[in-house]
Every structure is written in structure tokens, then in C-alpha cells.
Biopython code that builds the backbone (N, CA, C, O; Angstrom):
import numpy as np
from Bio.PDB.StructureBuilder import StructureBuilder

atoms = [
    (1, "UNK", "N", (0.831, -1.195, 0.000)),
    (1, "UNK", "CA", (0.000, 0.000, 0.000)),
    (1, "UNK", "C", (0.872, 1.255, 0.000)),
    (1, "UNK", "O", (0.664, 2.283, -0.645)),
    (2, "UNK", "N", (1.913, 0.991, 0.857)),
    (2, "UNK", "CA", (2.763, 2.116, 0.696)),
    (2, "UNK", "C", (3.558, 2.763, -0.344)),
    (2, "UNK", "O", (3.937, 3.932, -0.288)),
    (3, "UNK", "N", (3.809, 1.889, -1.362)),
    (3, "UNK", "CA", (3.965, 1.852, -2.881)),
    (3, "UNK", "C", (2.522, 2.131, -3.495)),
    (3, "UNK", "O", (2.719, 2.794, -4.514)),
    (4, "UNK", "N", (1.433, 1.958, -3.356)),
    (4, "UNK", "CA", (0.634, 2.428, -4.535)),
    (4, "UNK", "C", (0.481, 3.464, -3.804)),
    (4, "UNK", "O", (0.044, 4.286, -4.609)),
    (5, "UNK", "N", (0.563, 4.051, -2.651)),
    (5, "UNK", "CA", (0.254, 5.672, -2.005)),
    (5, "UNK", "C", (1.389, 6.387, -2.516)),
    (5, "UNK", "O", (1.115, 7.563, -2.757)),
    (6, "UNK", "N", (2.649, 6.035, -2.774)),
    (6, "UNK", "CA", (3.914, 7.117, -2.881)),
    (6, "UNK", "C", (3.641, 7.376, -4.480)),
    (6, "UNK", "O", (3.610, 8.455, -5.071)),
    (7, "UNK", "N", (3.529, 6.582, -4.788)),
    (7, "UNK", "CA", (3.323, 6.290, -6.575)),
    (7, "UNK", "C", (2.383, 6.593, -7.116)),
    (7, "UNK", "O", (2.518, 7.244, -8.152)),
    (8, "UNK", "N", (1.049, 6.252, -6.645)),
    (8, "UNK", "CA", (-0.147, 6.642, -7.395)),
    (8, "UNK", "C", (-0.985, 7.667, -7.008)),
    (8, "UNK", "O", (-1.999, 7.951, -7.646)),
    (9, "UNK", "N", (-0.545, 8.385, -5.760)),
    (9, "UNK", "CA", (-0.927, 9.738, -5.267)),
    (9, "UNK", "C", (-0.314, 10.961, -5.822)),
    (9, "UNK", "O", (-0.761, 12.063, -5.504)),
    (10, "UNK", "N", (0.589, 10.846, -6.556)),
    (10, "UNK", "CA", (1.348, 11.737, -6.824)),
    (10, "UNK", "C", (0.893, 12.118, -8.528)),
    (10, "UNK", "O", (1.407, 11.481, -9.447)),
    (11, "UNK", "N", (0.293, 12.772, -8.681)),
    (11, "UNK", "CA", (-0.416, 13.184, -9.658)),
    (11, "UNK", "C", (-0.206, 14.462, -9.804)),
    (11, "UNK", "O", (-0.943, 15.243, -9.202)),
    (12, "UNK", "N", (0.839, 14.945, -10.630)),
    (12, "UNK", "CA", (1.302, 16.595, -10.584)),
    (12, "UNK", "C", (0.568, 17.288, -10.770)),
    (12, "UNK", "O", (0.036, 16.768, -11.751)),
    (13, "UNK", "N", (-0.147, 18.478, -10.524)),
    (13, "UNK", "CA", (-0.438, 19.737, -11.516)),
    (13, "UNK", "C", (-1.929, 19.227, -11.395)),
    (13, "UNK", "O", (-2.673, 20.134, -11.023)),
    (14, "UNK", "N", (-2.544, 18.060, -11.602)),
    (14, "UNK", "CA", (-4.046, 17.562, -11.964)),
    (14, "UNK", "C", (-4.830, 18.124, -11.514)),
    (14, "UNK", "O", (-5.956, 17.733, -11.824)),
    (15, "UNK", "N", (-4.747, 19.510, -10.411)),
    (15, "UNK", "CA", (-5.798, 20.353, -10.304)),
    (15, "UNK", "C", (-5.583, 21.477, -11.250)),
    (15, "UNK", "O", (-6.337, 22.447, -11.168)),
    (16, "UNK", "N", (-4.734, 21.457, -12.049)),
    (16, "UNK", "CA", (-5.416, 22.128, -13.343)),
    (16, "UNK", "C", (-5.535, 21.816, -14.779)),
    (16, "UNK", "O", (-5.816, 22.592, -15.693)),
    (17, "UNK", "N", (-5.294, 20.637, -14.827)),
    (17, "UNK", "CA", (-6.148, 20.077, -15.721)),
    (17, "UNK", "C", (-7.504, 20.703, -16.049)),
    (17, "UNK", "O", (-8.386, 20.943, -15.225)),
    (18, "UNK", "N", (-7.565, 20.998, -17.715)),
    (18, "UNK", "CA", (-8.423, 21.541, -18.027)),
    (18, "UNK", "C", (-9.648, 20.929, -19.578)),
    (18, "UNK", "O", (-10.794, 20.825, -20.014)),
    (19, "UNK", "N", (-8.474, 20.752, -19.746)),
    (19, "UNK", "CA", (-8.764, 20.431, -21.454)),
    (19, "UNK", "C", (-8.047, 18.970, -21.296)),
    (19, "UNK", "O", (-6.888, 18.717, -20.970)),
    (20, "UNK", "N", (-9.078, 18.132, -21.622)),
    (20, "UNK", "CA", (-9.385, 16.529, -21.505)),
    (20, "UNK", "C", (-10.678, 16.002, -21.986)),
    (20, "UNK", "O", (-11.756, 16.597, -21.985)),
    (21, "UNK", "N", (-10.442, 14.887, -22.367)),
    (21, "UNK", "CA", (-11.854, 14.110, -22.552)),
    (21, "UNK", "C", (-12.101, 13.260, -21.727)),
    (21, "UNK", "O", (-11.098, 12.780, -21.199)),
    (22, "UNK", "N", (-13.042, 12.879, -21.403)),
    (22, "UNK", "CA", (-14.120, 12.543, -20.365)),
    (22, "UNK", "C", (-13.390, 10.955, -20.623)),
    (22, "UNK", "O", (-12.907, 10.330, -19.678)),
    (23, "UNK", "N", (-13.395, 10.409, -22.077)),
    (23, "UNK", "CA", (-12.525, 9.308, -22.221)),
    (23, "UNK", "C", (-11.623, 9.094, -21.701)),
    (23, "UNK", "O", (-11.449, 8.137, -20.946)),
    (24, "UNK", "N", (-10.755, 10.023, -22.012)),
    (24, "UNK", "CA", (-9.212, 10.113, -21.288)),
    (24, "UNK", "C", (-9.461, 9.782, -19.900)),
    (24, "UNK", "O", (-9.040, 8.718, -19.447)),
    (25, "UNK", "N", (-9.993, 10.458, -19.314)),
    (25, "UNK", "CA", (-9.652, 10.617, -17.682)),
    (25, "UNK", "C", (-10.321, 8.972, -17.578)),
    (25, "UNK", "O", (-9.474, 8.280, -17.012)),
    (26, "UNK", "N", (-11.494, 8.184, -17.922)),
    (26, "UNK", "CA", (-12.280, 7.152, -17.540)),
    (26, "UNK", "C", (-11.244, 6.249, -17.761)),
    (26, "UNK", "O", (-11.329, 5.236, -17.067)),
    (27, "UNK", "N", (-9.930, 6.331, -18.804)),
    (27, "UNK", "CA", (-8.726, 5.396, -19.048)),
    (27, "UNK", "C", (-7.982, 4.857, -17.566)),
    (27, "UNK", "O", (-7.829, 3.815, -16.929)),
    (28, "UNK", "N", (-7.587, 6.544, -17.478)),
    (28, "UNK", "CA", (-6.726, 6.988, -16.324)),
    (28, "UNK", "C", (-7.242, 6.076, -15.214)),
    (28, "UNK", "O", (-6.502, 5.277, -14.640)),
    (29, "UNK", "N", (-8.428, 6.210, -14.956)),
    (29, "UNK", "CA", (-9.307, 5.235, -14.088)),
    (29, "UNK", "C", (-9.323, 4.429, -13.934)),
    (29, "UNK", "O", (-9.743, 4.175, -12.805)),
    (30, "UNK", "N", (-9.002, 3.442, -14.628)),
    (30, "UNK", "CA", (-9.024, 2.375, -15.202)),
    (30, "UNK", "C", (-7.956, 1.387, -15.058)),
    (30, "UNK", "O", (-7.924, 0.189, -14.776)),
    (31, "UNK", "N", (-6.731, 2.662, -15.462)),
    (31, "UNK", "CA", (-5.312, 1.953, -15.204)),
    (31, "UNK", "C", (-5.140, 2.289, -13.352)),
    (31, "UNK", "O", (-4.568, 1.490, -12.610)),
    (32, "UNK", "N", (-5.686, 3.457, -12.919)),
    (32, "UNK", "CA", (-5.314, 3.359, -11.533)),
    (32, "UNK", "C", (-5.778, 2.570, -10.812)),
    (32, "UNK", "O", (-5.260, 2.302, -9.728)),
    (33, "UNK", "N", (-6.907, 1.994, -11.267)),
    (33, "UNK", "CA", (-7.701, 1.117, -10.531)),
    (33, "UNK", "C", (-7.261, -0.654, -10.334)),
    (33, "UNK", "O", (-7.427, -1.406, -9.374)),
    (34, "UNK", "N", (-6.587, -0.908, -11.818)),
    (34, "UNK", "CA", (-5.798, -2.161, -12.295)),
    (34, "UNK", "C", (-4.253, -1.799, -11.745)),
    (34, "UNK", "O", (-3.487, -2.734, -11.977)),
    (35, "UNK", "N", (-3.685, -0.784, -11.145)),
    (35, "UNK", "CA", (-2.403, -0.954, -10.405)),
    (35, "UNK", "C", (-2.766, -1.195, -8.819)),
    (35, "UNK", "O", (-1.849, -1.323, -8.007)),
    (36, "UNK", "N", (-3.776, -1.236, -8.523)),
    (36, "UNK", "CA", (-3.990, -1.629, -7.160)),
    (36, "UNK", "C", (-4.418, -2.371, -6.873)),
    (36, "UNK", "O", (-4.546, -2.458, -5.652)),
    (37, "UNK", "N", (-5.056, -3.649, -7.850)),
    (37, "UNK", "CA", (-5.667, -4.446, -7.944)),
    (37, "UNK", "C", (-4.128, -5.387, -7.900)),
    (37, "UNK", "O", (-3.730, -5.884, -6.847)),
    (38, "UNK", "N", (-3.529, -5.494, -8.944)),
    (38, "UNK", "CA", (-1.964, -6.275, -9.549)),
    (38, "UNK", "C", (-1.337, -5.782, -8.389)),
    (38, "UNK", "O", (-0.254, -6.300, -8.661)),
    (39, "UNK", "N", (-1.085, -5.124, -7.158)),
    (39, "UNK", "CA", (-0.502, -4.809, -5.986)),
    (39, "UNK", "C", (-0.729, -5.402, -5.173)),
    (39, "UNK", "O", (0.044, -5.833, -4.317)),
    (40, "UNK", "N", (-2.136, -5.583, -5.298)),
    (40, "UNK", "CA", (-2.308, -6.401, -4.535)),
    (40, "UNK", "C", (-2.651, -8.482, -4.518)),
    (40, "UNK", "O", (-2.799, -9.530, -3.889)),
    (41, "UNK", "N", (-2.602, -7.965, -5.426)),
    (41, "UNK", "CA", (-3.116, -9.530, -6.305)),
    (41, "UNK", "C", (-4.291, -10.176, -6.538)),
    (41, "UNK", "O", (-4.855, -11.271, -6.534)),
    (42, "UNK", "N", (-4.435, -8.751, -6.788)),
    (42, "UNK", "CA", (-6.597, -9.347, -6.959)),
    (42, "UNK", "C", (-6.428, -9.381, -8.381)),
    (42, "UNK", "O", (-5.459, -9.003, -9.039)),
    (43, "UNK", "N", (-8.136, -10.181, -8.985)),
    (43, "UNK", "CA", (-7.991, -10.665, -9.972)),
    (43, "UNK", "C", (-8.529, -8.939, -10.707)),
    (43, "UNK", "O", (-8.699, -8.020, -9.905)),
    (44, "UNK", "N", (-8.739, -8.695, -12.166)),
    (44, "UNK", "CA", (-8.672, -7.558, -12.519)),
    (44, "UNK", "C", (-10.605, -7.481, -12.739)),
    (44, "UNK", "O", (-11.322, -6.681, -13.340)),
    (45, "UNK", "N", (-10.825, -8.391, -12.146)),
    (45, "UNK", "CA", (-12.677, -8.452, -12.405)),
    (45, "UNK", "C", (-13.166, -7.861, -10.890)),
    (45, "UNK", "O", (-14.163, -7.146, -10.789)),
    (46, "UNK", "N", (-12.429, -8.210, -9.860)),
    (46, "UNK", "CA", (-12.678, -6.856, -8.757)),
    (46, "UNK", "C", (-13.034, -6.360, -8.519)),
    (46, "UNK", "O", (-12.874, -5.471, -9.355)),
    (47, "UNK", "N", (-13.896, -5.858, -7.480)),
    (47, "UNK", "CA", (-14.741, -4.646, -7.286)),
    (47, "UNK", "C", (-13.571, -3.562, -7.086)),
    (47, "UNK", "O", (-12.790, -3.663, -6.140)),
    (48, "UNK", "N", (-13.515, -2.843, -7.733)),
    (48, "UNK", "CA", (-12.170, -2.373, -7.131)),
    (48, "UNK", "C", (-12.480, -1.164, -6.080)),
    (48, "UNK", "O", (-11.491, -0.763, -5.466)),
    (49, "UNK", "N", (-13.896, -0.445, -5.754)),
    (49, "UNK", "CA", (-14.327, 0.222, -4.532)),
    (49, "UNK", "C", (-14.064, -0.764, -3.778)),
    (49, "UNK", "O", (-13.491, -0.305, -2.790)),
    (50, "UNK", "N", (-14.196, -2.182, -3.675)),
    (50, "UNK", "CA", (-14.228, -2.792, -2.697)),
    (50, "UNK", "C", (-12.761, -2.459, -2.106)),
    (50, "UNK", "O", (-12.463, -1.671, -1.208)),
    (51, "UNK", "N", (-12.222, -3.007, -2.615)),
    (51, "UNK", "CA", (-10.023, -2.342, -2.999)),
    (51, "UNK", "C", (-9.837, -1.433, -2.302)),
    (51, "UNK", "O", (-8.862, -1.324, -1.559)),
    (52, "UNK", "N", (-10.546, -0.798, -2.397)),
    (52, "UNK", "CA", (-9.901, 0.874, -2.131)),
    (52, "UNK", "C", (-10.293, 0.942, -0.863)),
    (52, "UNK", "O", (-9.584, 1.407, 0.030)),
    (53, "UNK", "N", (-11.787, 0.352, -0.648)),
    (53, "UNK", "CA", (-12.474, 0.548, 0.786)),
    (53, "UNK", "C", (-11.036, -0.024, 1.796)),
    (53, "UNK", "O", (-10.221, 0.596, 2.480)),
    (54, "UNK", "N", (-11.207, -1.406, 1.504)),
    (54, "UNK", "CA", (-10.365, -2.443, 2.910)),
    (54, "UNK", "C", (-9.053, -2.318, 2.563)),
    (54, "UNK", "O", (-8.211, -3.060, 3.069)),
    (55, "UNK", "N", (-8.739, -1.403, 1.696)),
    (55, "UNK", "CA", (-7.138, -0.904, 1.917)),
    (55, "UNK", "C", (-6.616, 0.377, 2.628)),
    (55, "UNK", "O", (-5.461, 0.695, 2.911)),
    (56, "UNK", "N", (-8.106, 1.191, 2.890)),
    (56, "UNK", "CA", (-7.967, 2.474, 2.968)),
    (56, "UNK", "C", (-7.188, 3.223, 1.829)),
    (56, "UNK", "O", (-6.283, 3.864, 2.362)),
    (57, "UNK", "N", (-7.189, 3.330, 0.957)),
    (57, "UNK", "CA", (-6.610, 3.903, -0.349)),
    (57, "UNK", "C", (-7.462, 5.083, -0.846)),
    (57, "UNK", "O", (-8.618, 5.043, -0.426)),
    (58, "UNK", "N", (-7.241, 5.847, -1.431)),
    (58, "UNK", "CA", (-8.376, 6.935, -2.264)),
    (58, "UNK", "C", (-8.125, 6.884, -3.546)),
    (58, "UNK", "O", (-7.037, 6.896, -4.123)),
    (59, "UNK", "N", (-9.315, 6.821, -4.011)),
    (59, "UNK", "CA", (-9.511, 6.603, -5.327)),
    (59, "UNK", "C", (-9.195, 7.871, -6.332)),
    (59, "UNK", "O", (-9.149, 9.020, -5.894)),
    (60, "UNK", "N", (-8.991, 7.567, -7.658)),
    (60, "UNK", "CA", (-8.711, 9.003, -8.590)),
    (60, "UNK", "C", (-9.740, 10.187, -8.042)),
    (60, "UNK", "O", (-9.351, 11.260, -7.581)),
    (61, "UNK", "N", (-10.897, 9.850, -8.160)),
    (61, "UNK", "CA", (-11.780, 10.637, -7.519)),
    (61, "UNK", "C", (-11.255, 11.651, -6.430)),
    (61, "UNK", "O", (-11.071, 12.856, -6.597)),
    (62, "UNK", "N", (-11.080, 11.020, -5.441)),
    (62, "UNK", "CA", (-10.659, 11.484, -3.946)),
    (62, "UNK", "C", (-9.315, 12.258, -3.875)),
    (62, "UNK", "O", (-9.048, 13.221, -3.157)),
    (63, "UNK", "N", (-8.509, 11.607, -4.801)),
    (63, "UNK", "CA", (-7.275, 12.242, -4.978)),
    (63, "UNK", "C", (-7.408, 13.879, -5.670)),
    (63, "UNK", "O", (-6.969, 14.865, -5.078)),
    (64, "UNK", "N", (-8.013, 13.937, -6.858)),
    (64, "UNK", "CA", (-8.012, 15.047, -7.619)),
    (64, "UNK", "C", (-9.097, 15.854, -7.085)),
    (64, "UNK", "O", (-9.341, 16.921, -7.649)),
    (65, "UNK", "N", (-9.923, 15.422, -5.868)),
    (65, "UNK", "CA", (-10.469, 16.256, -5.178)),
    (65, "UNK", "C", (-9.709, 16.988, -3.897)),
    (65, "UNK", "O", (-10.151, 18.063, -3.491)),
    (66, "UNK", "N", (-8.692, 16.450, -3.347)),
    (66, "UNK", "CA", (-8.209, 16.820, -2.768)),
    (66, "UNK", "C", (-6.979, 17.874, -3.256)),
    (66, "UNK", "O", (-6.554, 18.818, -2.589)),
    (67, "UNK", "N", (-6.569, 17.503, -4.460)),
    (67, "UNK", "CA", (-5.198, 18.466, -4.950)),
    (67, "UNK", "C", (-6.044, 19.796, -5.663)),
    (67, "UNK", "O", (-5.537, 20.905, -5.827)),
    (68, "UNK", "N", (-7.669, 19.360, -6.104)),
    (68, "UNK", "CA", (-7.932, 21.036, -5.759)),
    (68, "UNK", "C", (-8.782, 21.496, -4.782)),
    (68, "UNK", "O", (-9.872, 21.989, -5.074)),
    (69, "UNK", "N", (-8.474, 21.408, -3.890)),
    (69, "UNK", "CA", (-9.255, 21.780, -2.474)),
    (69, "UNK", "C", (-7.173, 22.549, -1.872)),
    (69, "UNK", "O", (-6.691, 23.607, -1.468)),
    (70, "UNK", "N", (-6.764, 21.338, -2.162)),
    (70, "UNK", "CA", (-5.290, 22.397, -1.584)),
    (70, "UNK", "C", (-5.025, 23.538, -2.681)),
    (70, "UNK", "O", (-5.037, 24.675, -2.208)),
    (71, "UNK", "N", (-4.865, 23.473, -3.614)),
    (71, "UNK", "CA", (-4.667, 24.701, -4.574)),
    (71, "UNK", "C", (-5.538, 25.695, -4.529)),
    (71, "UNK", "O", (-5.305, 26.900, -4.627)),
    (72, "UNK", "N", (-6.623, 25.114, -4.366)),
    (72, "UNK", "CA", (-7.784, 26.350, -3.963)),
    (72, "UNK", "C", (-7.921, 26.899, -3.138)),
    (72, "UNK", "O", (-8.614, 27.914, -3.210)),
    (73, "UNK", "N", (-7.317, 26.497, -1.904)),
    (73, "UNK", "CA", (-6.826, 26.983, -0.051)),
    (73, "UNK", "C", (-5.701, 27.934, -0.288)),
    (73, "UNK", "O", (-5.954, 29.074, 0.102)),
    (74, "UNK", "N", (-4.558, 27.769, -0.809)),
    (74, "UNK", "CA", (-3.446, 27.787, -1.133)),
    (74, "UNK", "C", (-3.898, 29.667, -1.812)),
    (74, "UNK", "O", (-3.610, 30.753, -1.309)),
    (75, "UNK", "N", (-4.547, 29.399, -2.880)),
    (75, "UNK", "CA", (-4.896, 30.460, -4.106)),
    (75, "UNK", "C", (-5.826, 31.891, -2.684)),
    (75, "UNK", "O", (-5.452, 33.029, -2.399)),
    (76, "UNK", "N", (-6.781, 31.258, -2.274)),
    (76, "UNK", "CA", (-7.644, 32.080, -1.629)),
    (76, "UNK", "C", (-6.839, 32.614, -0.458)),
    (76, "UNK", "O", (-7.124, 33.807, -0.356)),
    (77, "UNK", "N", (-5.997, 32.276, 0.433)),
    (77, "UNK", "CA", (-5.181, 32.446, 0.917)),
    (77, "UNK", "C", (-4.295, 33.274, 1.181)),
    (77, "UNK", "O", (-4.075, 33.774, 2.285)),
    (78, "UNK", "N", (-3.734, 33.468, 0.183)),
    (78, "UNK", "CA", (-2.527, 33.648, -0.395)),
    (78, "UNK", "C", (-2.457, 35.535, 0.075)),
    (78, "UNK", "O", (-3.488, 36.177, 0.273)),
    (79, "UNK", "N", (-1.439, 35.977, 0.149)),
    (79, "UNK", "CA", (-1.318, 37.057, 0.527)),
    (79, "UNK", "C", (-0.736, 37.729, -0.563)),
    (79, "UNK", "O", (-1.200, 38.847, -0.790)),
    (80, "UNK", "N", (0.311, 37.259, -1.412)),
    (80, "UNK", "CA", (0.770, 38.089, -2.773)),
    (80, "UNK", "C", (0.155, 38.035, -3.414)),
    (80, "UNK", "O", (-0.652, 37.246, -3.905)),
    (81, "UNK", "N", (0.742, 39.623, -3.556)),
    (81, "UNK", "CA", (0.296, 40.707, -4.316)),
    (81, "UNK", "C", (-0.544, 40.104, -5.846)),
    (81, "UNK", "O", (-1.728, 40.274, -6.138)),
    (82, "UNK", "N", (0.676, 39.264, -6.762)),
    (82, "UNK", "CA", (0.335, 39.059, -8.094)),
    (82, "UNK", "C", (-0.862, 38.005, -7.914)),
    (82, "UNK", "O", (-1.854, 37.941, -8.640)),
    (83, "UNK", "N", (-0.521, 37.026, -6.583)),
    (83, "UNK", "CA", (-1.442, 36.096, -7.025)),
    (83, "UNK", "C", (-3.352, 36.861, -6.271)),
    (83, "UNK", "O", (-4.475, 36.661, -6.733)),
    (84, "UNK", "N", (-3.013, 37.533, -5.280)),
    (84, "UNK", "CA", (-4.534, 38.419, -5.235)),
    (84, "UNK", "C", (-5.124, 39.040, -6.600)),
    (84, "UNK", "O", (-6.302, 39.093, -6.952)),
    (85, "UNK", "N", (-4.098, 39.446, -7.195)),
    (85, "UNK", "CA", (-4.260, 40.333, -8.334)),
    (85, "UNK", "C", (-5.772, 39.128, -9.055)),
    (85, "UNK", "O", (-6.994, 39.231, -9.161)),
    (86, "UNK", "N", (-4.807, 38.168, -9.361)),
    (86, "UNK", "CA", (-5.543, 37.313, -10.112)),
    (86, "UNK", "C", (-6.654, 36.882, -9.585)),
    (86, "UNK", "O", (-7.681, 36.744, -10.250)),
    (87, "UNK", "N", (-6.541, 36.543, -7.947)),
    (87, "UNK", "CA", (-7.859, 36.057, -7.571)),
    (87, "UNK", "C", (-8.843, 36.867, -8.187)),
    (87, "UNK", "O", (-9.788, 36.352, -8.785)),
    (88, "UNK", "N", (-8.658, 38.442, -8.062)),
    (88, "UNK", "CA", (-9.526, 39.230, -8.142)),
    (88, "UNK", "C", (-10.416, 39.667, -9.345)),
    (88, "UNK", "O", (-11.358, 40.439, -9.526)),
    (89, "UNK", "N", (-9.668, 38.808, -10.074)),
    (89, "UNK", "CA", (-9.941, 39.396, -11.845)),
    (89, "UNK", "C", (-11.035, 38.363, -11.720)),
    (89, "UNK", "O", (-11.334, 37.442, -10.960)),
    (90, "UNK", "N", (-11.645, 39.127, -13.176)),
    (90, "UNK", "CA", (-13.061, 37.958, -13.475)),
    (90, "UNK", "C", (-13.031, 36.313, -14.112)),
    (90, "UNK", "O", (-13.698, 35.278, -14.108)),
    (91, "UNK", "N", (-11.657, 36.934, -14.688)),
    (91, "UNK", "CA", (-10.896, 35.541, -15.335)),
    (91, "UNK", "C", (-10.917, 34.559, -14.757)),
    (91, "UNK", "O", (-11.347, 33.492, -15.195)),
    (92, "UNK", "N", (-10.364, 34.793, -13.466)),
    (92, "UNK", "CA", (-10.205, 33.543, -12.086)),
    (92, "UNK", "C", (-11.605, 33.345, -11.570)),
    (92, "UNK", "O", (-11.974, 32.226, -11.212)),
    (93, "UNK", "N", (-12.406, 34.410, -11.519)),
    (93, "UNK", "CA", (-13.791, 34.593, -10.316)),
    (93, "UNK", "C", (-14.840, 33.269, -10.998)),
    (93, "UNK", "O", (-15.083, 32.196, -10.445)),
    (94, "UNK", "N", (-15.326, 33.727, -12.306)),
    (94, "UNK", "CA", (-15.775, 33.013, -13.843)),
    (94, "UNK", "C", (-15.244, 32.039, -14.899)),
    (94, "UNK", "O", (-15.945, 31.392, -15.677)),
    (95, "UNK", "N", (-14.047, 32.026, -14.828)),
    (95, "UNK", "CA", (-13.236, 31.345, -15.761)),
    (95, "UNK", "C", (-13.778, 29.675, -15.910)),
    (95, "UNK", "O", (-14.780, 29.129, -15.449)),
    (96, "UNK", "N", (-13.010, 29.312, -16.491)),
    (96, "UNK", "CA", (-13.283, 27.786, -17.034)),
    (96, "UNK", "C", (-12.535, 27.264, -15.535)),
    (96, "UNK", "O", (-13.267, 26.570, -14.829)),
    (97, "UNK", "N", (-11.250, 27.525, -15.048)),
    (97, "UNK", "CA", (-10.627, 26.466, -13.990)),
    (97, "UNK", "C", (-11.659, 26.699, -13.132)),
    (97, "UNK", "O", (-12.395, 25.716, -13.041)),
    (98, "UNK", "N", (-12.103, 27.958, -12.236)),
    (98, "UNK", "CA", (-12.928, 27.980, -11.256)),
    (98, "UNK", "C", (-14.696, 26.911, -11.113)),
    (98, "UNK", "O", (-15.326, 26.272, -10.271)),
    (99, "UNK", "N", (-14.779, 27.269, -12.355)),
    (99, "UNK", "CA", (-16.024, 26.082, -12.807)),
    (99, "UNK", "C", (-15.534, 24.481, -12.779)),
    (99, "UNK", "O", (-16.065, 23.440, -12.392)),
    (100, "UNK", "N", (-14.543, 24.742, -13.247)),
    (100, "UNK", "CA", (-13.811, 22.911, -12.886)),
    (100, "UNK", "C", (-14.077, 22.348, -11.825)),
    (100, "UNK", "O", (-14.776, 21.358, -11.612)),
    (101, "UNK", "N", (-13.430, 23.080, -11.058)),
    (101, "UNK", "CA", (-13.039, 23.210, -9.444)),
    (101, "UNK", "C", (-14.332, 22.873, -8.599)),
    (101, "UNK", "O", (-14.519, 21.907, -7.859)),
    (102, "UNK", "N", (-15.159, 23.904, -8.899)),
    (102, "UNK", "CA", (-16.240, 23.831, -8.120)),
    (102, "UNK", "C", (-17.084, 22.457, -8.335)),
    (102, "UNK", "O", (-17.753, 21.896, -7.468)),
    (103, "UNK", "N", (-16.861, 21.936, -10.017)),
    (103, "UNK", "CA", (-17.687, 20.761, -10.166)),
    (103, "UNK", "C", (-17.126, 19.329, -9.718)),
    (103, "UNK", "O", (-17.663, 18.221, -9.696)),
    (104, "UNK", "N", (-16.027, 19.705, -9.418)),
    (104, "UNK", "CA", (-14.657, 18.703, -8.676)),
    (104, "UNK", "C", (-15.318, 18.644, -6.452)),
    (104, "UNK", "O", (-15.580, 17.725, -5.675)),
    (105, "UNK", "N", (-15.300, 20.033, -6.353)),
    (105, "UNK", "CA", (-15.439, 20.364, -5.049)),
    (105, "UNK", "C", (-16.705, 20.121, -4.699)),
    (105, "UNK", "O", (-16.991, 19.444, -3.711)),
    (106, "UNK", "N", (-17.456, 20.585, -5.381)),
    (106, "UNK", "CA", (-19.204, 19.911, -5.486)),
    (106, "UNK", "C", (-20.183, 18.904, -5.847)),
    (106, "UNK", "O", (-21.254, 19.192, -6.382)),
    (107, "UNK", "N", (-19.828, 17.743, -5.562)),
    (107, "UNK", "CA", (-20.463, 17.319, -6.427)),
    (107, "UNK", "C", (-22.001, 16.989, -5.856)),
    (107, "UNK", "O", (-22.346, 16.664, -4.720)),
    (108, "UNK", "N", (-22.768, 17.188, -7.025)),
    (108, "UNK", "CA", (-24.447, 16.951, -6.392)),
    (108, "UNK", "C", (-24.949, 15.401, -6.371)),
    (108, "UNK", "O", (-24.487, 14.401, -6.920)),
    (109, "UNK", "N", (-26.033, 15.587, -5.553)),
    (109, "UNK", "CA", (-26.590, 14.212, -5.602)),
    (109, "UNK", "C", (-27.175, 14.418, -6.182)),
    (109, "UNK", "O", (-27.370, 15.626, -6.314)),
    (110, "UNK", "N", (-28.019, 13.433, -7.084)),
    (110, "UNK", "CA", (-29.200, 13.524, -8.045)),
    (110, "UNK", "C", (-30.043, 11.989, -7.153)),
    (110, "UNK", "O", (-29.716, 10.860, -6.788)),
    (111, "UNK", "N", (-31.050, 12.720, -7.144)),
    (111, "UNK", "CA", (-32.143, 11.266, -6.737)),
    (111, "UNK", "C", (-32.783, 11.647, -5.197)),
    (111, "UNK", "O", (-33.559, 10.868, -4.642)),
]
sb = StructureBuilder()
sb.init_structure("model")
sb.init_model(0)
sb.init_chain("A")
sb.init_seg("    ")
for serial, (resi, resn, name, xyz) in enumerate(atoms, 1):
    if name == "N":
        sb.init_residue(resn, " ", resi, " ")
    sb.init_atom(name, np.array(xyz, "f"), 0.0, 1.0, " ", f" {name:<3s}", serial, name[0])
structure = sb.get_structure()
């Protein structure tokens, strides 16, 4: 576990990820989900929530919710000058990342 946490947590930059397909990322998923499975030696038919549950592990999900919840702490935060500048603009307030973010940070229930 301590190998798929040093290794598969480490996902650079992925809170700003912007421009992707919905494909892409469901890949990504896919393969993160089949390196913890082969770590552990489960077969690749797996529940792999189950995986994640009784390993305590976080899933892609959990991960890229968390790296923008810190960037977004980090950003709001922040006391310089250049980076207030930006908070302040409409670019950042409205923009495409802030809408990311929020649909990353929010997610709704339906039902």
C-alpha cells in the first residue's frame, strides 16, 4: 500500500487540468484502478471500490479532489500581491478552472 500511495498519489499539476476528454480521464481510471488491484493480487474483475475501501486507499476521484481543495486553499489564501491580483480578476472569479473546481469540489446528488 505504501507503494501504490507514494506512486499513485502523486499526480502533478491535476488540479489544473483543463482540457481533456471525459474518455481520457475514464482510461486513467481504469489503469489506476488495475495498479492496485496487480498490488495487490486481486484478480482484474474486482470490485475495485471494494479495494480501495479495505485498503484504505483513495480513489482518482478522492485524490483530484483533494489536490484542488489544496490549490484552492493555497490560491484564496494567499497574501501576494500578483497572485490576489488574479484572484480578483473575473478571469479567475468566472473562468473555465474555477467552474472545474467547483464541479470537482461539489459534487451533487441527483435522486
Amino acid at each position: 500500500m505504501e507503494l501504490f500511495r507514494s506512486h499513485c498519489y502523486s499526480i502533478y499539476c491535476n488540479s489544473l487540468w483543463l482540457r481533456y476528454k471525459v474518455a481520457t480521464l475514464n482510461r486513467l481510471k481504469v489503469c489506476h484502478n488495475d495498479i492496485l488491484k496487480r498490488l495487490l493480487g486481486l484478480p482484474r474483475w474486482c470490485s475495485s471500490s471494494l479495494a480501495f475501501a479495505r485498503n484504505g486507499a483513495n480513489n482518482l476521484d478522492v485524490i483530484r479532489g483533494h489536490s484542488v481543495f489544496s490549490l484552492r486553499s493555497r490560491v484564496e489564501l494567499s497574501t501576494n500581491s500578483i497572485i490576489t491580483s488574479v484572484r480578483q480578476s473575473s478571469a479567475y472569479v468566472y473562468g473555465p478552472i474555477q467552474q472545474r473546481w467547483l464541479g470537482l469540489l461539489f459534487v451533487q446528488n441527483v435522486g
